[in-house]
C-alpha positions as CSV (number, residue, x, y, z in Angstrom):
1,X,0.0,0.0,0.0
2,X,3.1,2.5,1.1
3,X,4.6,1.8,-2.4
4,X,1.3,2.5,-4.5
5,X,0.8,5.9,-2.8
6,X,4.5,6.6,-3.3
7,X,4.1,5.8,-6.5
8,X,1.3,7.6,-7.1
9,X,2.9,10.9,-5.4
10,X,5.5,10.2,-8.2
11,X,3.1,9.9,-11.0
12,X,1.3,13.4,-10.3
13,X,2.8,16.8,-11.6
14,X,4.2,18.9,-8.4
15,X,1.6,21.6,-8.9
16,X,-0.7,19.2,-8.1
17,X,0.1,19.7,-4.5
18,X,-1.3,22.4,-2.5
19,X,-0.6,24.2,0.6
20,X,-3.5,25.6,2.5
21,X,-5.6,25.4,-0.9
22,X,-2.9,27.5,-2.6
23,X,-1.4,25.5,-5.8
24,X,2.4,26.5,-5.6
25,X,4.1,27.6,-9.4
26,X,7.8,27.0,-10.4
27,X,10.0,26.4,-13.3
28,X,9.5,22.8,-12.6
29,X,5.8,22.7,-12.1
30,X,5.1,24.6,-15.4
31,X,7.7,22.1,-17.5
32,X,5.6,19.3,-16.1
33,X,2.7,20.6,-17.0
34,X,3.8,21.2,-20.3
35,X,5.9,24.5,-20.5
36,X,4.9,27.9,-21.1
37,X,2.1,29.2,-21.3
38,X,1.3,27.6,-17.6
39,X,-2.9,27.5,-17.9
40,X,-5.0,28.5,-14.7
41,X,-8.1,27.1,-15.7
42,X,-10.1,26.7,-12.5
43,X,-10.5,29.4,-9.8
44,X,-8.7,29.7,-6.9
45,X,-5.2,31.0,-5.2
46,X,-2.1,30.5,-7.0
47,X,1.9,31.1,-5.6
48,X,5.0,31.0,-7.1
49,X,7.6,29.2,-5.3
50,X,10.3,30.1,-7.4
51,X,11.5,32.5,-10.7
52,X,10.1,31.5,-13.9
53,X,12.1,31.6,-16.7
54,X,10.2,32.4,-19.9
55,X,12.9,34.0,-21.9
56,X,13.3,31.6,-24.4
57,X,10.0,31.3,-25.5
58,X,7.5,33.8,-27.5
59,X,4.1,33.1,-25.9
60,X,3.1,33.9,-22.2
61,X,4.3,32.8,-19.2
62,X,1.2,31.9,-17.4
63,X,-2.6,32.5,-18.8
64,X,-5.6,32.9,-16.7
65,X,-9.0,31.3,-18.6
66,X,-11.3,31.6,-15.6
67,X,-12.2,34.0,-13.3
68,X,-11.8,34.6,-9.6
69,X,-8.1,33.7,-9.6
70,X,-5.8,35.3,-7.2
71,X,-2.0,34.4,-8.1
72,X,0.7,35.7,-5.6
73,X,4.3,36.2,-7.6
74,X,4.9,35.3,-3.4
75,X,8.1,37.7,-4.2
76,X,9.4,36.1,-7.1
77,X,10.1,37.3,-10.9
78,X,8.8,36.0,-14.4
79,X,11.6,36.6,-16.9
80,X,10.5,36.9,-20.4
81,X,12.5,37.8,-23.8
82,X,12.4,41.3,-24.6
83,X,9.7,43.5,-25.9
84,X,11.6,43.8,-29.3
85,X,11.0,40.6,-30.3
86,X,7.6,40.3,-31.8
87,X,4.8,38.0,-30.7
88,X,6.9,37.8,-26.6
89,X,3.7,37.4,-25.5
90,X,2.6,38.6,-21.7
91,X,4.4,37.9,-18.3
92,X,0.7,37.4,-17.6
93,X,-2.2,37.4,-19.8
94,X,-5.8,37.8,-18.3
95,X,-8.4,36.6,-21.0
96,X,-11.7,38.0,-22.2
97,X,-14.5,37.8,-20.2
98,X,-12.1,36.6,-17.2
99,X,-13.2,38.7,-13.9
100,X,-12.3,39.2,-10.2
101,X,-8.0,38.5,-10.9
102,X,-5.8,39.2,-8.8
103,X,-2.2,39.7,-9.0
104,X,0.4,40.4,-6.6
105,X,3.9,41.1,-5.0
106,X,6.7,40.3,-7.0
107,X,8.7,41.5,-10.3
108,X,7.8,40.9,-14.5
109,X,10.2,41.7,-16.8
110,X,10.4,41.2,-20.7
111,X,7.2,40.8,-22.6
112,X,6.0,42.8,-25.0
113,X,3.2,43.4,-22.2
114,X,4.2,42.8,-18.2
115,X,0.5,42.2,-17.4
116,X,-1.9,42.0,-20.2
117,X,-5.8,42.3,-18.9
118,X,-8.6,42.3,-21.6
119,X,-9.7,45.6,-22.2
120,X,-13.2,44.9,-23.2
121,X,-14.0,42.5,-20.1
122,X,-17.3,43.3,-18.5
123,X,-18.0,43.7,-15.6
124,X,-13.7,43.1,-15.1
125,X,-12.7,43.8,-11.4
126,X,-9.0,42.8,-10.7
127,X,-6.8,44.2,-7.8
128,X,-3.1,45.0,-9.0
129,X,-0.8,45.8,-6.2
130,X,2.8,46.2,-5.4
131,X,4.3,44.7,-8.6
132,X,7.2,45.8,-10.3
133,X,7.3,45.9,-14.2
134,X,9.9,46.8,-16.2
135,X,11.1,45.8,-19.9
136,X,14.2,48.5,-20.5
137,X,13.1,51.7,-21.6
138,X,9.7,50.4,-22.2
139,X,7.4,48.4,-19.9
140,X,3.8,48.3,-20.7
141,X,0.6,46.9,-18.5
142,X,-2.7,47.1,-19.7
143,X,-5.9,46.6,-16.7
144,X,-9.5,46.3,-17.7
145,X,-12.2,47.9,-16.5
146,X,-13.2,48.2,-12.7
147,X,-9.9,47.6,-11.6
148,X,-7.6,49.2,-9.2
149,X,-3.8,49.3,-9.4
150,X,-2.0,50.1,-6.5
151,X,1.7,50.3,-5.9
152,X,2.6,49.2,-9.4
153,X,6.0,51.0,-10.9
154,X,7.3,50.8,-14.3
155,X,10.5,52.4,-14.8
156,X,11.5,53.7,-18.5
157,X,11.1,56.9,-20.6
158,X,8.2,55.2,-22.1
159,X,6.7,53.1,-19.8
160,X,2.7,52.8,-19.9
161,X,-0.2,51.9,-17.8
162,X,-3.2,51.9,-20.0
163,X,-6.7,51.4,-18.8
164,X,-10.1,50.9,-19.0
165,X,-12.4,53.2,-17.0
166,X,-14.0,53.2,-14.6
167,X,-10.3,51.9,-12.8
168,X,-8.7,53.3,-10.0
169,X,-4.8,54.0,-10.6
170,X,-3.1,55.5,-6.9
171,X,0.0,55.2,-6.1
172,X,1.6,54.1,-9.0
173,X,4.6,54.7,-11.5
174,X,5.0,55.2,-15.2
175,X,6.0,57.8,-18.0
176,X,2.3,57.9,-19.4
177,X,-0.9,56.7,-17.8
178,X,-3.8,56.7,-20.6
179,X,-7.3,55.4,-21.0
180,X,-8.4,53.2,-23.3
181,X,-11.7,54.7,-23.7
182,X,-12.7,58.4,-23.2
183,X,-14.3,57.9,-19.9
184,X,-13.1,59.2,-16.5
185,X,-10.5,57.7,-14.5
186,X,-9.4,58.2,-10.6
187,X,-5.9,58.8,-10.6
188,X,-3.9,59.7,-7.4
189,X,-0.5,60.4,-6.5
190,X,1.0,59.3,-10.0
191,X,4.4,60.2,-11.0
192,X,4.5,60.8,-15.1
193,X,1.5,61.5,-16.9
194,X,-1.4,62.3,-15.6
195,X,-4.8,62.3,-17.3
């Protein structure tokens, strides 16, 4: 009996295993699971355990299909290949019609887009919040609508936050933050462009 549950515990990709209902991310998990992009496809908390490495590939790192996800970079980085190499693909990409995300605490670099959430999701609702997002001279995030972004910076002479209102924005950095639609915006205690 021992051996068949060993067995079984060998059998089973590592993200399988949960602690405290949170399913834990690392390189190995994803290259289990397939490779990039890792695919959260039911709801429920997510945490990286380690970097992931996504800098040899032109897709995203990790998509979210379904809504009321909450995944915790736990302090961690996704690496991805630069934004000049065409079709890189999102550090992480929030789908259409994909609400209540959110994302948290730790660093995305590369990418043509950091964090990429569907513009046009209705009714949206994400929380964004002390990330750091950066891609040389030029990082870009895009939130959808009813979102707030909080602590976010994104150093570079060209960096951009772009939105879809009605979003909250407070607290955050970048060279431009626009909206995606000519609707009003809350935006407090921005450094760069304010609108």
């Amino acid at each position: 009996m021992k051996l068949a549950i060993a067995m079984l515990g060998l059998a089973l990709p590592a993200s399988v295993f949960a602690v405290d209902g949170v399913t834990l991310i690392n390189q190995s998990t994803v290259m289990a699971a397939g490779g990039f992009p890792y695919k959260i496809t039911q709801p429920g908390s997510y945490k990286l355990s380690g970097n992931l490495d996504a800098s040899q590939v032109t897709v995203d790192a990790i998509q979210i299909t379904v809504s009321n996800v909450t995944l915790d970079l736990n302090g961690f980085s996704i690496f991805g290949p630069p934004s000049m190499n065409p079709g890189a693909g999102s550090g992480v990409n929030i789908f259409n019609n994909v609400n209540f995300v959110i994302v948290r605490n730790g660093t995305i670099s590369g990418f043509l887009y950091q964090v990429y959430q569907a513009l046009t999701a209705a009714p949206g609702g994400g929380l964004f919040e002390d990330l750091v997002l950066t891609n040389g001279d030029f990082a870009h995030a895009s939130f959808g609508t009813s979102s707030v972004v909080r602590h976010v910076i994104l150093p570079g002479a060209t960096s951009q936050i772009s939105v879809t209102c009605p979003t909250v924005v407070t607290e955050s950095v970048a060279a431009f933050i626009v909206r995606n639609i000519n609707t009003t915006c809350a935006l407090a205690a921005n450094v760069g462009a304010v609108i």
